[in-house]
ZAMARGU-4260 file (C-alpha; in steps of 0.2 Angstrom, whole numbers, plus 5000, padded with zeros to 4 digits):
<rodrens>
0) 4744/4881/4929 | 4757/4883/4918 | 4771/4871/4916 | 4784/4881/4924 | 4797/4875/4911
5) 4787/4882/4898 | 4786/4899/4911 | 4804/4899/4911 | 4807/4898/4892 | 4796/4908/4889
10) 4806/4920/4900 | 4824/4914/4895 | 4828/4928/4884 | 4829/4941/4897 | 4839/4931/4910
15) 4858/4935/4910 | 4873/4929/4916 | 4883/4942/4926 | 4901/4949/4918 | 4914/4958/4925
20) 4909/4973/4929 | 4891/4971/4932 | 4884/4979/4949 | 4874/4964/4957 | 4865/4970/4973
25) 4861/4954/4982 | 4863/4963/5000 | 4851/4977/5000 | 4835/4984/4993 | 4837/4996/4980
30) 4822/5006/4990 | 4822/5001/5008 | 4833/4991/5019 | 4828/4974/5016 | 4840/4959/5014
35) 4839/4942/5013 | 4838/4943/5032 | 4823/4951/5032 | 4806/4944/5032 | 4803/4940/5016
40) 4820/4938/5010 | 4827/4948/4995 | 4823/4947/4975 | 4836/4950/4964 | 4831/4955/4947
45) 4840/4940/4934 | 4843/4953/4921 | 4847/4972/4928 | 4851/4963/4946 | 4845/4974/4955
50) 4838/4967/4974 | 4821/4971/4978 | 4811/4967/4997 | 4795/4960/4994 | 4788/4974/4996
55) 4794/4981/4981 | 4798/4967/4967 | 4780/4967/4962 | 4782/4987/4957 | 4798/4982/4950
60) 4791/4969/4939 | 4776/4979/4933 | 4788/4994/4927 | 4800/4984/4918 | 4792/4969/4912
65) 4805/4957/4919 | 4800/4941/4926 | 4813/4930/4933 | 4819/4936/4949 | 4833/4923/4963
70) 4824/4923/4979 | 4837/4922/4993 | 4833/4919/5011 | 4844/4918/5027 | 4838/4911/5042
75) 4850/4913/5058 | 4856/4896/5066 | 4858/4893/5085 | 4873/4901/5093 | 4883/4893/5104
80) 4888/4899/5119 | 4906/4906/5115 | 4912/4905/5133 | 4906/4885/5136 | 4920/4876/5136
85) 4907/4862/5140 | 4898/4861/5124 | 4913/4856/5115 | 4919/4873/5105 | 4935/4881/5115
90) 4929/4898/5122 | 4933/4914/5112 | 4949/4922/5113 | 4953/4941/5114 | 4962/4946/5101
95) 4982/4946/5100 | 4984/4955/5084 | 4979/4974/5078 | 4971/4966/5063 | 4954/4963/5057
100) 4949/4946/5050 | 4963/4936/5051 | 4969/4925/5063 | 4973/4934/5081 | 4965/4949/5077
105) 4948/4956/5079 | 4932/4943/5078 | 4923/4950/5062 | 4915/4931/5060 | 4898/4937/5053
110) 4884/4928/5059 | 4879/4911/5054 | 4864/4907/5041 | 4855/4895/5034 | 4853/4901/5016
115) 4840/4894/5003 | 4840/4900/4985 | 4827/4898/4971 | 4821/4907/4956 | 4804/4915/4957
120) 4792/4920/4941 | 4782/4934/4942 | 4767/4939/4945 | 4762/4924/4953 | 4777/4919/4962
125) 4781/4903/4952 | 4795/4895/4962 | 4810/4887/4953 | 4819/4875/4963 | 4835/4865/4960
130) 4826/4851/4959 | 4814/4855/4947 | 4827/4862/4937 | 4836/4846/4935 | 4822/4840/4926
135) 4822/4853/4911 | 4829/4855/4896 | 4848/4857/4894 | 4846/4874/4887 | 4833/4880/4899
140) 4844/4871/4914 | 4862/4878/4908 | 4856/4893/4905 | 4847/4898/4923 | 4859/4889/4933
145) 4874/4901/4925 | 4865/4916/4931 | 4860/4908/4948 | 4879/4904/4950 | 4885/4920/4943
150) 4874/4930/4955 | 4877/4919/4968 | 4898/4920/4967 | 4899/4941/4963 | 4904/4951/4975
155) 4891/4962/4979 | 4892/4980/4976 | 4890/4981/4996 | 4903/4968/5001 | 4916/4979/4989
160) 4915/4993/4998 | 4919/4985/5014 | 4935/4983/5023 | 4934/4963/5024 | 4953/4960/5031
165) 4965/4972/5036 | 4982/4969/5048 | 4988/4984/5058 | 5003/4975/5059 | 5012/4973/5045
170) 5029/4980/5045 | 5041/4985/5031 | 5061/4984/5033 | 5065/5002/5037 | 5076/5012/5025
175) 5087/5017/5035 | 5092/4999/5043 | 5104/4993/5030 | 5116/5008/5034 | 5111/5015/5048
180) 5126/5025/5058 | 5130/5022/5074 | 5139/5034/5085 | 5156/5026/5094 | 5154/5035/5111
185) 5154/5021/5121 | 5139/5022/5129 | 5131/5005/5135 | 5114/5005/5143 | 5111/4990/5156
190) 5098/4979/5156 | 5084/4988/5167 | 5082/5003/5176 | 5081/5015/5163 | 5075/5034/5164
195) 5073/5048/5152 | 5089/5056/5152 | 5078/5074/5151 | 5061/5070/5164 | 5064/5056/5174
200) 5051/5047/5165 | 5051/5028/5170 | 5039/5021/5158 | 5038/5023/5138 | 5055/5025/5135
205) 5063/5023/5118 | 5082/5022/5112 | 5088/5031/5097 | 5099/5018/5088 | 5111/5031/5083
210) 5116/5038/5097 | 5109/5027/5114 | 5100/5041/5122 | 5086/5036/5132 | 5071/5046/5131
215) 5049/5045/5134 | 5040/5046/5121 | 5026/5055/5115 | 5013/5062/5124 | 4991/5056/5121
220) 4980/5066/5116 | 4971/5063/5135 | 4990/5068/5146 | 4996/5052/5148 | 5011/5044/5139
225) 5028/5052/5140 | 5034/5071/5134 | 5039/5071/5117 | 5058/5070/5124 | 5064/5057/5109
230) 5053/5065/5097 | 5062/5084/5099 | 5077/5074/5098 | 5076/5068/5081 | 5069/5083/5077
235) 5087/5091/5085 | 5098/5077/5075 | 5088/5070/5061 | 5095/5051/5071 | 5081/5042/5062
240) 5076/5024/5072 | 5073/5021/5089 | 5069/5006/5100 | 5056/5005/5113 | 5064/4999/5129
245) 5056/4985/5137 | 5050/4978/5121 | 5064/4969/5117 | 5065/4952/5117 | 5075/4936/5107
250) 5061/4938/5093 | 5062/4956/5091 | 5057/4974/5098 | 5045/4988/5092 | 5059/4999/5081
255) 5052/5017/5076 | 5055/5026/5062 | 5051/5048/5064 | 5057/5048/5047 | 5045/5035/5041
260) 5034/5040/5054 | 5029/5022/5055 | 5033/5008/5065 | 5047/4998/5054 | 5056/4983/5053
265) 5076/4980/5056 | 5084/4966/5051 | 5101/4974/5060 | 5091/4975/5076 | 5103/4963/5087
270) 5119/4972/5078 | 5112/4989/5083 | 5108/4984/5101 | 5124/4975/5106 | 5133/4992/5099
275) 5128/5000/5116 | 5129/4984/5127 | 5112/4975/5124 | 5109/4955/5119 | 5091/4951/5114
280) 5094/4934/5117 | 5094/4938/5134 | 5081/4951/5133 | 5061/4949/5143 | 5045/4958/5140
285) 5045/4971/5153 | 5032/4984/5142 | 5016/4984/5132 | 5019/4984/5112 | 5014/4998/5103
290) 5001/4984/5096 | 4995/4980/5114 | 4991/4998/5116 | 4982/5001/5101 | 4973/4984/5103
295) 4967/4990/5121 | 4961/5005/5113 | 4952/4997/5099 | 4944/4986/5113 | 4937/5001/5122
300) 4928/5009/5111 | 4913/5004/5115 | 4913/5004/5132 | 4908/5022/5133 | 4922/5030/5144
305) 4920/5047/5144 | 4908/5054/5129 | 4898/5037/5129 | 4892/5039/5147 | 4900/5026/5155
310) 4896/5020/5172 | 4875/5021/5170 | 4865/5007/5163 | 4858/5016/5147 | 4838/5013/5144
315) 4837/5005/5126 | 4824/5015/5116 | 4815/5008/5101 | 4802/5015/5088 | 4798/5029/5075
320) 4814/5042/5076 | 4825/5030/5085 | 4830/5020/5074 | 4852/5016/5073 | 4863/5016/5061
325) 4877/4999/5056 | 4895/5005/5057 | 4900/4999/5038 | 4919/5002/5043 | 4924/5020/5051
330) 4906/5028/5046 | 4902/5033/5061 | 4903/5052/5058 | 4891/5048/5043 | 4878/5040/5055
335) 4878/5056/5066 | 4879/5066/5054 | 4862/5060/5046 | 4853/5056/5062 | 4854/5074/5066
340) 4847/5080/5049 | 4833/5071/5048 | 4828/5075/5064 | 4825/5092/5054 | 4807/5099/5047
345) 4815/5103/5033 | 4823/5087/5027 | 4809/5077/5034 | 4797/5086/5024 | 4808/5087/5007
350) 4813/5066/5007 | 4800/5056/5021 | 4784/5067/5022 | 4781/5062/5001 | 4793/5047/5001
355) 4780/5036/4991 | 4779/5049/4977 | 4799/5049/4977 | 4799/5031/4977 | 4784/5030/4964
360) 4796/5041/4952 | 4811/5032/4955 | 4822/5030/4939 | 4825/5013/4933 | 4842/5012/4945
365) 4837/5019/4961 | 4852/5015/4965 | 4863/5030/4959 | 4848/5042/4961 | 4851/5054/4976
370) 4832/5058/4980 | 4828/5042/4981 | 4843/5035/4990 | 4841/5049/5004 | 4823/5046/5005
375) 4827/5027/5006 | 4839/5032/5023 | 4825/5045/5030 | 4811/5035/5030 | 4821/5021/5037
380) 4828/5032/5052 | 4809/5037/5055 | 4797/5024/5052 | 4801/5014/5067 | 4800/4998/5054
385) 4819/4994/5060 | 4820/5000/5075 | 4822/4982/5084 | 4831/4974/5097 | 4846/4963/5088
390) 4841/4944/5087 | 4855/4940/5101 | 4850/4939/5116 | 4867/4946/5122 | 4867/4960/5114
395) 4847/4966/5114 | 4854/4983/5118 | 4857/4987/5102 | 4847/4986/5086 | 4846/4977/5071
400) 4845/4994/5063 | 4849/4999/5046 | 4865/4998/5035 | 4866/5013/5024 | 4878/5004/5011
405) 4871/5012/4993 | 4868/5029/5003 | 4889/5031/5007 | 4895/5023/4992 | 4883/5036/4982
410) 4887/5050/4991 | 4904/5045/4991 | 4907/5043/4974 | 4921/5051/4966 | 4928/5058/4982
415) 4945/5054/4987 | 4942/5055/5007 | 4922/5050/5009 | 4923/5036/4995 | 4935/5027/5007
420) 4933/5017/5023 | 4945/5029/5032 | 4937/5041/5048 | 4933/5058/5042 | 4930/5073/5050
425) 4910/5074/5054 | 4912/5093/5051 | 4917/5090/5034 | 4904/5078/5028 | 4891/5089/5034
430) 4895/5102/5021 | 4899/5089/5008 | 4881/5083/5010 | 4872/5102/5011 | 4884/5102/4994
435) 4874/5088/4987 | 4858/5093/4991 | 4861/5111/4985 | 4867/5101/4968 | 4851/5090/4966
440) 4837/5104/4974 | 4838/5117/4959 | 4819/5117/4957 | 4809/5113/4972 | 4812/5115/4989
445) 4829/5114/4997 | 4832/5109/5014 | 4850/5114/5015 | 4842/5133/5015 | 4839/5129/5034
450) 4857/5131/5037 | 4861/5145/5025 | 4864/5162/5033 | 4875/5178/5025 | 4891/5183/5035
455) 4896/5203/5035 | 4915/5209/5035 | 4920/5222/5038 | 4937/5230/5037 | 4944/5246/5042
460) 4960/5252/5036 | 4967/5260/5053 | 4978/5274/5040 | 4963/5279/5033 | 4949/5275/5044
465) 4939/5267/5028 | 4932/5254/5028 | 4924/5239/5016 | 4910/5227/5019 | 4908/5211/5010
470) 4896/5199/5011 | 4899/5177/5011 | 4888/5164/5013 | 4890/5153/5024 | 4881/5136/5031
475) 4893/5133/5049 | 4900/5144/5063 | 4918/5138/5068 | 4920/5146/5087 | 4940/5146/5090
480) 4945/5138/5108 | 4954/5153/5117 | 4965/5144/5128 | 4972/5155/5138 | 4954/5159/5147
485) 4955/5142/5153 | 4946/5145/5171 | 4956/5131/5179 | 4976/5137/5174 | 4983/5134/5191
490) 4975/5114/5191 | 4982/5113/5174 | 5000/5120/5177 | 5003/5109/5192 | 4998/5093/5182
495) 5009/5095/5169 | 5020/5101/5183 | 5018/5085/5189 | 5020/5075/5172 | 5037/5083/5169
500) 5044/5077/5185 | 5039/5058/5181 | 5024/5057/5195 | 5015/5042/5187 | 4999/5046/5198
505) 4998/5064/5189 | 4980/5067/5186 | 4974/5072/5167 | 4966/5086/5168 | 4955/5094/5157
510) 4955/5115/5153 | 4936/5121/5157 | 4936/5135/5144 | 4920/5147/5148 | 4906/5146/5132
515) 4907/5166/5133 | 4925/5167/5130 | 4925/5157/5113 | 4910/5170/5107 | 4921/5183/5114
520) 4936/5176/5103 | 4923/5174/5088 | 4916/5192/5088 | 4932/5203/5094 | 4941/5214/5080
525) 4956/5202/5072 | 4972/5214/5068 | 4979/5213/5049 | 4995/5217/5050 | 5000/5216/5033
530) 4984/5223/5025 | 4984/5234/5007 | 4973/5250/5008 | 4969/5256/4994 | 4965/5273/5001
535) 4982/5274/5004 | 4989/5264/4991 | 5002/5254/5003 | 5002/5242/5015 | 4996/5245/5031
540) 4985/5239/5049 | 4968/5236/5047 | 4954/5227/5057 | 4943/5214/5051 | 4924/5210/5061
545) 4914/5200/5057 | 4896/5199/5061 | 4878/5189/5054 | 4869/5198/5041 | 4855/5185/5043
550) 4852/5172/5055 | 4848/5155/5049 | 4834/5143/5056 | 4845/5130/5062 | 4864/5137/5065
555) 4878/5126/5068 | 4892/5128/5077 | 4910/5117/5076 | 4922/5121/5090 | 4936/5123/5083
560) 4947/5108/5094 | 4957/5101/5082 | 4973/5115/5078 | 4992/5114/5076 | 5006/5112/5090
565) 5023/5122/5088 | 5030/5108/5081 | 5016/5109/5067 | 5010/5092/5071 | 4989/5093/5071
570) 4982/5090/5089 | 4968/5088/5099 | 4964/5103/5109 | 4954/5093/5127 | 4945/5106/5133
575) 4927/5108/5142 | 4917/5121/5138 | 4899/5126/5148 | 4888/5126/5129 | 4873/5134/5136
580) 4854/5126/5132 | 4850/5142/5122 | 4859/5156/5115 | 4854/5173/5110 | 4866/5181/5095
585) 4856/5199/5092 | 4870/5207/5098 | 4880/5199/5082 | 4867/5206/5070 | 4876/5216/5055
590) 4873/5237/5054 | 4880/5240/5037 | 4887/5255/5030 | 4885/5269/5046 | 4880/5287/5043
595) 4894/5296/5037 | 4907/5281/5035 | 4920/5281/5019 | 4921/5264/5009 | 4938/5262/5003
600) 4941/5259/4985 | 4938/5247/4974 | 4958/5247/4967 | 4966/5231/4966 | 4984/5229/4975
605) 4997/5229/4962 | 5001/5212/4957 | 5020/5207/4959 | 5029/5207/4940 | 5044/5203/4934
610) 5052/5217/4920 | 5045/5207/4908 | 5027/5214/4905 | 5021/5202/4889 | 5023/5187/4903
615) 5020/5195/4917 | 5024/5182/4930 | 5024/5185/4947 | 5040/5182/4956 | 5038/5169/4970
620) 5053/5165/4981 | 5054/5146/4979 | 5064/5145/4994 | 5049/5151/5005 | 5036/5138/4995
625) 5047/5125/4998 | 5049/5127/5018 | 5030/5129/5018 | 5027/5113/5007 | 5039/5104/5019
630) 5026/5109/5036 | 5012/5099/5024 | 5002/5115/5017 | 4996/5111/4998 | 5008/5119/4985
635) 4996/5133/4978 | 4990/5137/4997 | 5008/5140/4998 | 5011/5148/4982 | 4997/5162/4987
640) 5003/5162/5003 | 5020/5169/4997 | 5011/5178/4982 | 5000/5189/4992 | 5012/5193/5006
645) 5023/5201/4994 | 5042/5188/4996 | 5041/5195/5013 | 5046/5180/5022 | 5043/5164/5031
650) 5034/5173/5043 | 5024/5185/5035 | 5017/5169/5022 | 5013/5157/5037 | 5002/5167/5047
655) 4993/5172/5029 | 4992/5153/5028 | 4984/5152/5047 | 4971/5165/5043 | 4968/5159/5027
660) 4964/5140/5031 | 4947/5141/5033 | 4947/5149/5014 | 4933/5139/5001 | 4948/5141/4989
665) 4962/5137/5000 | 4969/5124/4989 | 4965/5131/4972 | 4977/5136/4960 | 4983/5153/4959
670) 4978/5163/4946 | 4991/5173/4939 | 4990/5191/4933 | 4990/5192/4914 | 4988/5172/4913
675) 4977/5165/4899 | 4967/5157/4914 | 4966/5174/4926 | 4949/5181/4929 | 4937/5185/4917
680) 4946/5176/4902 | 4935/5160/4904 | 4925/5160/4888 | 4905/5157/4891 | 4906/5142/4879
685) 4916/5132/4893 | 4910/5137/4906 | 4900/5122/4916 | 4881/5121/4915 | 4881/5112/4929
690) 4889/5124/4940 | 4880/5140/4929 | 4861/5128/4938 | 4869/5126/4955 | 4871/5146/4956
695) 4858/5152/4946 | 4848/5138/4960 | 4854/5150/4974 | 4844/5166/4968 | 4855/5173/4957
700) 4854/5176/4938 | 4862/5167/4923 | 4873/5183/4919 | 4876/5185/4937 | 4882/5165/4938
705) 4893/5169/4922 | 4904/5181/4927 | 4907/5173/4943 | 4913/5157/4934 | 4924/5169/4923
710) 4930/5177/4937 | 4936/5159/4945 | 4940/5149/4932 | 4926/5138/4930 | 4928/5132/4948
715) 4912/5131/4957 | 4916/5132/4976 | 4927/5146/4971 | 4915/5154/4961 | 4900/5154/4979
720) 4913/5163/4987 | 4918/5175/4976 | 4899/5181/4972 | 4896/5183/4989 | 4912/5194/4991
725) 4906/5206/4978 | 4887/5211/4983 | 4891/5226/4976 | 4896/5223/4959 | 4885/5212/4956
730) 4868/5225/4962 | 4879/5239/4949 | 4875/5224/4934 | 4858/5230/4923 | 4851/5210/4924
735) 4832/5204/4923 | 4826/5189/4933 | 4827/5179/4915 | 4845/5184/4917 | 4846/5193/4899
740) 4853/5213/4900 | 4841/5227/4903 | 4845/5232/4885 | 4837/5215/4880 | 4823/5215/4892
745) 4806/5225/4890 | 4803/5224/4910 | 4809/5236/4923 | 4825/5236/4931 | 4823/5228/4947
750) 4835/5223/4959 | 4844/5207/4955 | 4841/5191/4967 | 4849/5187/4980 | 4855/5171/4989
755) 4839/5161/4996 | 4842/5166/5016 | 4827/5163/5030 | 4832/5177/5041 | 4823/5180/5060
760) 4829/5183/5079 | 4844/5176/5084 | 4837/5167/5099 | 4841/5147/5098 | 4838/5133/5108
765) 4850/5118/5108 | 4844/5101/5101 | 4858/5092/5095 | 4877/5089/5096 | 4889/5077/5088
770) 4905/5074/5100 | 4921/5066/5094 | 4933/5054/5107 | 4950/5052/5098 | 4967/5060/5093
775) 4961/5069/5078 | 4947/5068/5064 | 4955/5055/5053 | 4953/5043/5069 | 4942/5037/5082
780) 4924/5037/5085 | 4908/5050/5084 | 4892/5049/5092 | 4878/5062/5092 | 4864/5067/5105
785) 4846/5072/5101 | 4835/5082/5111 | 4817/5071/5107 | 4802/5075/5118 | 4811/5085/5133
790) 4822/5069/5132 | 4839/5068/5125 | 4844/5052/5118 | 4862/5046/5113 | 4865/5037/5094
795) 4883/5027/5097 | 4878/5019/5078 | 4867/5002/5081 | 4864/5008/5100 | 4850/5018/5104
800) 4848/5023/5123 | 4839/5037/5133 | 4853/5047/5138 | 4858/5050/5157 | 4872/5064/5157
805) 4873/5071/5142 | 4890/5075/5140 | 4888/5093/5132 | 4901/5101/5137 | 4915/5087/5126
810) 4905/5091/5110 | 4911/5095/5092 | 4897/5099/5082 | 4882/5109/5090 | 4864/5111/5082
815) 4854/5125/5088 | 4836/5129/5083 | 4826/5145/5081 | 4815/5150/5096 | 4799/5156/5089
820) 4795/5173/5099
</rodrens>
């Protein structure tokens, strides 16, 4: 054999030493989810640094001709027993602090491993090991044992994106502190005994520093907590800081800020409290702190309370299709999201059915290639291979499963909310994803085409009895939650009843909102108050309808539970609602144009001038935009918002905004009339090839993809939207399939393309459903339900059980399938 010294010179050229700014992935397999963990360990490339699993490194090797690859391995070591005092190791304590992997807080200790490092030449697996690399050359010796230690001490890409520290409980000095007023009425609250001065209430009670009045706090999403009494008073006086009674102590209180809207610090805490009577040094801890609240919480979410079927002993399940997903940090919504997608023919097929053809055509970093990356995820999810109990014995329920690190930091990538470690709204990242695979299928199947189904509206002016259809594409149904059909109103008026008088032992009780109800809400006539007829050329009533012009193969629906209060403050609507086991929507199905029926004109609103006609800006009233920037609506949502509603007002512009936040372009600028970036004065030059491919993927034509993008201004999502909204324009264009003019063309003048839609019966059968238990989307926790062999099985991230009661009437996201007739 070869002197391996010699191997290694031969081989020194190609090994590097990583710089700043190199990606070095020595947690993960570029195409599967082995780690230095796994059987096997992991190979990472000395020269791209890339990691590849043993099963891969020989494919690697052979495609790229390197040879030197650092074999890492990690075996596990014994675990103590964290609660034997006896074996000399104190037991574990909870935590004491809202933080994560600092002292106190939350116990992110990862497991302990024995780790063994050595460089391995391919093909015949030479092994290099410290010893033997003592005996080389100093060059040979200095130069492999750089990159070994380079490797060794980067942070991998994967241990970048994650959240290795974090305190909830830093604190910052309030602005308002150093000068904050104090009123002289003479007020002085005792030491105990305290009640709101508006309910009664005798627990979760807070101060205002300003003024003394005692008042409950604010009320959980699940009924309990207090009333919102001190919130509506600093909402009344704009009295900023509030402390929470029976918090206080001799080092300190928990001191609100509604202006901040954060918990603050106050270094004037001991003046502000002996102005109305108060010594902290003679204060005790009669209360939980906000941070032993949230800890509490934090500690129960895994315990299964409510959506997690608490109370039953949960079957593990293991094998092919049952496989569960690492929580890298709040990705819970991304794990139900993709266990519910590839538990779909269509995406099965597209990324697993061929995934050794996707794999053999991998680009040299398979890293940042989407194709390869999902099918990496989907053939993991369903091969079974990681479907295993965990190593501890502890905690065999759940699985050693896989951690889909490269998949969220690609998919992420760029994007302000997903490429975060922040919740998001699973609802979302659904159509973030269908957005992605719409991007990367233009040739090929596309599995997102499952989802995709055409929405009619029509409108009919109520002056003139005409009416005007247009056509959207859509991908999601978003039911509204009529809460006024609640079927239980009396058990609901005496609970709160109950809370407003104080009664502790008040039960929570949850509004049972019949299924039928929401499809009523969905399909009745909506009322435009405010709408332009251009039949009549003025501003009238009119009513919208909306109905399905195709019915898609899978249809998902999102209950619309997360809304705003009269305060404006986003909430959590805790409702029940009786989603049925299948569904049938042909009553839903679009008619079209009716015999005899007028369409009203095609005639644009006049847009709002100002005298001067060579600008032609249109005159907003910044008063309005302000007050509706103030509530936390974007500023060009306002802008239209007060544009399109003519300067009529506060009132007029909100509810435009309320009908209009579920709008593709809801954000987007405005585009002004007569602006050099209006409609239609994009020049084809700068118009996006990427965006012209994604529409021209959809079905339509080239010229048809243009003059959407002109009509936009080059912005794709608005530029969907707006070809959907004008059908009809678009049939009137003379276009061939090769997207030239019929002028240019020697074929005949058939009908353009339209979008890709799978139409059938609107029968369905439920299969899936992703519930959410939390205050809003940007917190809490997700799991999903799958409907497998006549079974349904729960996915709560790494645990995998068969599913006792499924809780289908808390759900947020449903997934219906076609029934074949």
């Amino acid at each position: 054999m070869t002197d391996v010294g010699e191997v290694l010179m031969s081989v020194l050229s190609t090994i590097r030493v990583p710089k700043p700014g190199d990606r070095v992935h020595k947690d993960e397999c570029a195409l599967s989810f082995a780690s230095p963990e796994s059987d096997g360990g992991l190979y990472v490339c000395m020269n791209s640094f890339l990691g590849f699993g043993s099963q891969y490194v020989d494919r690697h090797h052979a495609r790229t001709g390197h040879r030197a690859y650092l074999h890492i391995t990690r075996t596990r070591k014994a675990k103590e027993d964290d609660n034997n005092s006896g074996s000399g190791h104190p037991p574990k304590k909870k935590p004491t602090r809202l933080a994560i992997g600092i002292e106190g807080g939350f116990d992110v200790e990862q497991d302990q491993y024995e780790e063994d490092v050595k460089v391995v030449i391919l093909p015949d697996r030479q092994e290099v090991t410290s010893e033997d690399l003592a005996t080389m050359t100093d060059v040979v010796r200095e130069r492999v044992s750089l990159s070994m230690t380079g490797i060794m001490t980067a942070d991998s890409v994967s241990h970048a994106l994650q959240v290795q520290q974090w305190d909830g409980e830093v604190r910052h000095e309030s602005k308002h502190a150093a000068d904050l007023k104090q009123l002289d009425n003479g007020l002085k609250i005792p030491p105990s005994g305290w009640r709101c001065e508006v309910c009664d209430l005798q627990e979760n009670l807070w101060m205002n520093l300003t003024d003394g009045k005692v008042l409950c706090g604010r009320r959980y999403f699940d009924g309990s907590g207090g009333n919102n009494h001190a919130l509506l008073h600093y909402q009344e006086t704009g009295y900023p800081l509030a402390v929470k009674l029976g918090t206080i102590t001799p080092d300190g209180a928990d001191v609100y800020s509604y202006d901040e809207d954060d918990m603050v610090l106050d270094s004037k805490l001991p003046e502000h409290l002996s102005h109305f009577g108060i010594d902290m040094m003679t204060m005790e801890k009669t209360e939980r702190t906000m941070t032993e609240l949230e800890i509490a919480v934090n500690q129960r979410v895994g315990e299964w309370e409510v959506i997690q079927e608490s109370g039953t002993t949960l079957k593990p399940l293991f094998g092919p299709g049952l496989t569960g997903m690492r929580n890298l940090g709040n990705s819970c919504y991304l794990n139900s999201v993709m266990q519910v997608l590839f538990t779909i023919p269509d995406f099965q097929s597209k990324y697993v059915s061929n995934f050794d053809k996707i794999i053999n055509d991998a680009p040299s970093d398979p890293t940042q290639d989407f194709k390869t990356q999902v099918a990496k995820l989907g053939y993991g999810l369903l091969s079974g291979e990681y479907s295993k109990p965990a190593p501890d014995p502890e905690t065999q329920s759940y699985q050693i499963g896989i951690a889909p690190q490269m998949f969220k930091a690609l998919v992420g990538r760029g994007h302000p909310e997903f490429s975060t470690n922040r919740q998001q709204d699973a609802q979302e990242f659904l159509l973030h994803f269908i957005n992605m695979v719409e991007r990367n299928c233009r040739s090929g199947s596309n599995p997102s085409e499952a989802f995709r189904f055409l929405v009619e509206e029509k409108i009919v002016c109520q002056q003139s009895q005409k009416a005007k259809y247009t056509q959207r594409v859509d991908y999601i149904v978003q039911l509204p939650v009529p809460m006024d059909q609640a079927t239980n109103t009396e058990e609901l008026q005496e609970a709160e009843r109950r809370r407003e008088e104080g009664d502790l032992l008040a039960p929570t009780v949850r509004a049972q909102i019949p299924f039928s109800a929401c499809m009523a809400a969905l399909s009745e006539p909506e009322i435009l108050t405010d709408f332009w007829s251009s039949a009549v050329q003025a501003k009238t009533s009119a009513t919208k309808t909306t109905r399905f012009a195709s019915f898609p193969n899978h249809l998902v629906i999102q209950i619309k539970k997360f809304t705003f209060g009269l305060d404006w403050v986003p909430k959590k609507l805790d409702v029940s609602i009786d989603v049925p086991d299948t569904l049938d929507l042909s009553a839903l199905r679009a008619t079209g144009q009716q015999p005899g029926e007028e369409l009203l004109p095609e005639v644009a609103p006049p847009p709002l001038m100002t005298p001067d006609t060579e600008v032609k800006a249109p005159v907003l009233d910044d008063s309005t935009v302000s007050q509706l920037c103030e509530m936390g609506f974007p500023l060009e949502a306002c802008r239209k918002a007060v544009y399109y509603t003519g300067n009529t007002g506060i009132d007029a512009a909100m509810n435009w905004i309320m009908s209009h936040m579920d709008d593709p372009d809801f954000s987007a600028p405005l585009v002004l009339p007569g602006s050099s970036t209006g409609p239609g004065t994009t020049p084809t030059e700068s118009l996006s090839e990427e965006h012209l491919a994604t529409i021209v993927s959809m079905g339509f034509s080239r010229d048809q993809a243009t003059k959407a993008l002109r009509a936009t201004s080059n912005i794709l999502d608005r530029a969907v939207d707006w070809i959907f909204s004008h059908m009809d324009d678009l049939e009137s264009m003379d276009v061939s399939e090769g997207g030239r003019s019929a002028a240019e063309s020697e074929g005949g003048r058939d009908p353009p393309p339209g979008p890709r839609v799978r139409d059938g019966p609107g029968k369905y059968e439920l299969f899936a459903f992703i519930s959410h238990m939390g205050t809003s989307t940007m917190c809490g926790h997700y799991v999903c339900h799958i409907k497998k062999d006549q079974q349904w099985v729960i996915f709560n991230d790494q645990k995998v059980c068969a599913s006792e009661k499924p809780p289908k009437d808390l759900g947020y996201l449903y997934f219906y399938r076609r029934v074949a007739e």
